[in-house]
N, C-alpha and C positions, 0 to 999 in steps of 0.2 A: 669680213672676218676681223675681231679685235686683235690688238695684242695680246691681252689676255690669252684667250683662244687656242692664240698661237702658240703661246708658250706652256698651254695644259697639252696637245699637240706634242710637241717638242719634249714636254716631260713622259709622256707614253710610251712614244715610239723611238727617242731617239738610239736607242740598241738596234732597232730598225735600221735608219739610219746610219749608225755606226760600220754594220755588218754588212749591207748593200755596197757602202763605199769602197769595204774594204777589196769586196767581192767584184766590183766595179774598174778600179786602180789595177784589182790582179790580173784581170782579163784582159784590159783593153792595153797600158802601159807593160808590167812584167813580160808579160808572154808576146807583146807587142817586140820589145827591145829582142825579146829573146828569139823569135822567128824573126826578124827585121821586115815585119810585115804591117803596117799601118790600114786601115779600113778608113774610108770619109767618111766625118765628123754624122752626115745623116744616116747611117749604115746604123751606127754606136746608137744611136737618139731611136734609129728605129726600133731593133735589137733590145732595147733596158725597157722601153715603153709596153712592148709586147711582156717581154718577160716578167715584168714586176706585176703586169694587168694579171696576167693569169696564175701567178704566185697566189696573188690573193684573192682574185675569183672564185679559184676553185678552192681555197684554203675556208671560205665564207660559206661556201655550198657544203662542202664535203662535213665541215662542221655541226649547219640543218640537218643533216640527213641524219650522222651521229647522236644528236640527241631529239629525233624525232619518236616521240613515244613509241610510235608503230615500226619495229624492228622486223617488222617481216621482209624476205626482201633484199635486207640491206645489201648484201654480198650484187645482187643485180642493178640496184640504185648505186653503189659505186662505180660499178664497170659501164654502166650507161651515163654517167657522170662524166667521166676518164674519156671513153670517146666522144662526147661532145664539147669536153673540153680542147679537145686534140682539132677536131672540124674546126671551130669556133679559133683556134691559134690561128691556122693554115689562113684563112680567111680573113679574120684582123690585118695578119702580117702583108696579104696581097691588098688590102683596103689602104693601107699607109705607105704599102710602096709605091700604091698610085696616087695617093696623097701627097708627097711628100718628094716626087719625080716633077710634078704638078708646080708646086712653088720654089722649085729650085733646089732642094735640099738632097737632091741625089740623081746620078739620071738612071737610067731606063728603058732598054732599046725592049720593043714587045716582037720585035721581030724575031730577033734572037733568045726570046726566053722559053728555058729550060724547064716545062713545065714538073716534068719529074723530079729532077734535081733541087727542085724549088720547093715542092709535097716533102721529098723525104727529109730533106733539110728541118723544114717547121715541124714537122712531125718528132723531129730525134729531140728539138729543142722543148716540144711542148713536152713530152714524156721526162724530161728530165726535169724540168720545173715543176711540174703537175708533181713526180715523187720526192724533190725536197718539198712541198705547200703538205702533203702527205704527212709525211716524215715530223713538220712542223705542230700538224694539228696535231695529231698523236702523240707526240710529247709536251704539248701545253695540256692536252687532256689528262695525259699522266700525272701531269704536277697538279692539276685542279682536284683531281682524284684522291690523291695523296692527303691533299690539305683538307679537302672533305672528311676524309676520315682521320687525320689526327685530329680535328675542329670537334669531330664526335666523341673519339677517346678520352680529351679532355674533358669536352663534355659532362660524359659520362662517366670519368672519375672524379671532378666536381663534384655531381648529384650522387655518388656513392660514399663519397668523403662526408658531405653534408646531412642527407640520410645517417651517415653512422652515429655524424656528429648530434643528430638530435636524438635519437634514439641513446646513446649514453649518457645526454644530457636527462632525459627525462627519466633514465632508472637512476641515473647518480639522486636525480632530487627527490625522487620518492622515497627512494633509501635514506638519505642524507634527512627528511625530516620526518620522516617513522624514527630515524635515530634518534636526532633532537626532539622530538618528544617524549621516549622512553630510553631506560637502558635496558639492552634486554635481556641481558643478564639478571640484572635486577627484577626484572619482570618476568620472569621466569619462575624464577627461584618466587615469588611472592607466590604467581601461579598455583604452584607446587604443593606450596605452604596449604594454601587455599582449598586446596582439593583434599590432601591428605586430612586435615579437617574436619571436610563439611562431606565426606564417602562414607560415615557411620551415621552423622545426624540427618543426612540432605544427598540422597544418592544422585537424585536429579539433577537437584543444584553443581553435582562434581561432578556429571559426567558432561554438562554443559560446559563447564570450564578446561574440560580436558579436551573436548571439543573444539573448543575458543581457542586455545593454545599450542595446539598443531595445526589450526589456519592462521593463525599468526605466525609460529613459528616458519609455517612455509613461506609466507610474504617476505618476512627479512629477510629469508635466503633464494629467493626468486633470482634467474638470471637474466643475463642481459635477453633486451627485447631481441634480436635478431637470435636468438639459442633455441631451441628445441628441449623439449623437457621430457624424463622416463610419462608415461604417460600414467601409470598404472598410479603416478604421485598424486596427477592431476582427476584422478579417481579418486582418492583415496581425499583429498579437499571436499569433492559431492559428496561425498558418505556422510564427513566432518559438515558439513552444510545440512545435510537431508536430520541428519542426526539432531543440529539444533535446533532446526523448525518442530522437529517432533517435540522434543521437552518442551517449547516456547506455547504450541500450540495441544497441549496434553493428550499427542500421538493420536488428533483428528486427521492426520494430513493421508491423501489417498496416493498415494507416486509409486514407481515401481523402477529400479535400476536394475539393468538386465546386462551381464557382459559375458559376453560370447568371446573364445579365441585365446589362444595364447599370448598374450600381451607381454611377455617377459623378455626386457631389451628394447620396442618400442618408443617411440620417440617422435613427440606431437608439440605442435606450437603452443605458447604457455597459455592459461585466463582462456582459452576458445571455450571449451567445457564448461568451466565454472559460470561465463557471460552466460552463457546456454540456461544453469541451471536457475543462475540466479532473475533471468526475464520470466521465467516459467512460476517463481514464488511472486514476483512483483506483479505480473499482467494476468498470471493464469488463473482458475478458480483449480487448487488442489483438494479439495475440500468434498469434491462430488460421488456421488455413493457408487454412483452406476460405471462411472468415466473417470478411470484411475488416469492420473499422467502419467509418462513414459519415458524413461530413458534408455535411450536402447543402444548399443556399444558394441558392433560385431567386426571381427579380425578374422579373413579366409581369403587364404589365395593372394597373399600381397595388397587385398583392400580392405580399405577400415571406411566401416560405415557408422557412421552419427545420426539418431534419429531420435527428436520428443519431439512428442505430443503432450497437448494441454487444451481442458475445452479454455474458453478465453471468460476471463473474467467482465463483465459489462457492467459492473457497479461500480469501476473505476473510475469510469471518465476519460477526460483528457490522459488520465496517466498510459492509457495504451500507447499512444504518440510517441513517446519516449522509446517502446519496443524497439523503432526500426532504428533507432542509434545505435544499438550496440550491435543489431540484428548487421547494420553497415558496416562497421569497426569490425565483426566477423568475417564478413566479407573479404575488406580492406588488407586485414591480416594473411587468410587466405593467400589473397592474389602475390601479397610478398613472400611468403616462402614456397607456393606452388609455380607462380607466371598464371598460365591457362589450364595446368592441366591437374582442376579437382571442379568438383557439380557442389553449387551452395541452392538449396532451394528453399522458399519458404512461403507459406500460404495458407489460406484459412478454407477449411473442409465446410462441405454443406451441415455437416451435424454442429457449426461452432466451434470446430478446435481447430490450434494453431501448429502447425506442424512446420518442421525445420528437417531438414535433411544435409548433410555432408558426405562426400565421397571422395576420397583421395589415394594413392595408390602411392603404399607405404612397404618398404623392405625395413624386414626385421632382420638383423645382423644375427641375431641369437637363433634363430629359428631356421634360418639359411646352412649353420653351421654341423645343425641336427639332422638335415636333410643327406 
């Protein structure tokens, strides 16, 4: 064994050491002087040699058992532990008194020995060691425990810290360069202009812009990502959406927006809908005579259900691929404001269409208050 070694050793344990000595000194000197009762020097050597062995024997075992995944048990793996630590003392201690009578270091008449008095002596000693090695584990597990879970709390307020921090990061910059590209005030007001205009000569033309401008308007005032939004707003964007493809596409478009439920007070994670409606114009074919798309939007009994349908468009191409990103980021979204508990399903039907399903179990404050 190095020096080194020695002195990583020595850095570990020496609280060990500190405490034994002290524990050592009080026993054998204080209480010595104080009963003016002295023991020879092999009595003391036999005595600490036992004692310290089974300190930590059992302190080693008792610890296994502790964190042996299989908890079944435990309360009879302790107490069969405890008595064979107690056998196993009794028995050490008579192995070194014949040891140690053997080389001199103590004597030992066998004629005269008290076999009783000699059990219940080892016995009082092991039970007393055996509950401080106890006493020990159990509160080094405490402090491990402890620091386990503040290790977590930090943790986890790190990653909630961080989390927030991008998530204000990334609406501060969308906002902050929607800014710096427009004012919107100014844009507005132009808007405005624009429409008031072009509602005598061009009704199409201003209701598309009137269109444009309460999906814009709502973007610049979108909140923060982690918020929940009235939902009935985040309809009222699909309409604004469904509205523009009709002027764009001279009202060939087949869809149908269905909303069931009292929706008033409601309150849904922002863009989930809008993503929804907007993969269904980019991947879907809406256009079909027979097979209208669907959006369907029902509120009963604290669950809100989300469901389109669209047959799928195959003259895109590659652009389908694209779908499952946002179809993920719904997901993604999802899992942060629910944890586990809402159904995201999504799959394609033998007729060709792409269907999406949402279930989430939502309390309406307003609706609660009616009841």
């Amino acid at each position: 064994m190095t020096f080194s070694t020695l002195k990583t050793l020595y850095k570990k344990y020496k609280l060990h050491l500190f405490i034994w000595s002290i524990y050592i000194i009080y026993e054998v000197f204080i209480l010595g002087f104080t009963s003016k009762q002295f023991k020879p020097a092999g009595i003391y050597l036999l005595i600490y040699i036992t004692n310290i062995s089974t300190f930590y024997t059992h302190a080693f075992l008792l610890n296994k058992v502790l964190n042996n995944k299989n908890q079944s048990f435990r309360f009879v793996k302790i107490s069969l532990l405890i008595l064979i630590m107690s056998a196993a003392y009794i028995a050490f201690s008579f192995i070194l008194v014949l040891a140690f009578e053997k080389i001199r270091l103590i004597e030992f008449d066998m004629a005269n020995f008290d076999s009783r008095n000699f059990i219940l002596s080892c016995l009082y000693r092991s039970l007393y060691y055996i509950g401080f090695a106890t006493g020990y584990v159990y509160l080094i597990k405490s402090f491990q425990d402890q620091k386990k879970v503040e290790a977590l709390e930090r943790q986890n307020l790190v990653t909630q810290i961080e989390k927030q921090a991008l998530e204000n990061d990334l609406v501060q910059s969308q906002n902050n360069y929607l800014r710096s590209q427009i004012n919107p005030h100014f844009l507005f007001n132009t808007l405005n202009f624009i429409y008031n205009d072009a509602r005598k000569k061009a009704p199409m033309a201003a209701d598309a812009i009137m269109n444009l401008a309460e999906m814009m308007r709502y973007a610049l005032k979108r909140p923060e990502a982690s918020e929940m939004v009235p939902l009935s707003e985040e309809i009222e964007q699909i309409e604004h959406l469904i509205n523009l493809h009709k002027l764009r596409t001279a009202n060939t478009i087949n869809l149908e927006l269905e909303v069931n439920g009292d929706l008033f007070g409601l309150r849904f994670p922002p863009l989930i809908l809008l993503t929804l409606v907007e993969n269904i114009f980019k991947h879907g074919n809406v256009s079909h005579s027979t097979q209208p798309a669907l959006i369907n939007i029902t509120y009963e009994n604290d669950k809100l259900n989300i469901k389109t349908i669209n047959m799928i468009n195959d003259n895109k191409g590659k652009q389908t691929e694209s779908h499952h990103v946002g179809i993920e980021n719904i997901g993604k979204r999802l899992s942060n404001f629910y944890g586990s508990e809402y159904v995201f399903r999504y799959f394609k039907d033998p007729l060709n269409r792409y269907i999406t399903e949402i279930e989430v179990t939502v309390v309406n404050p307003m609706a609660r208050l009616n009841r």
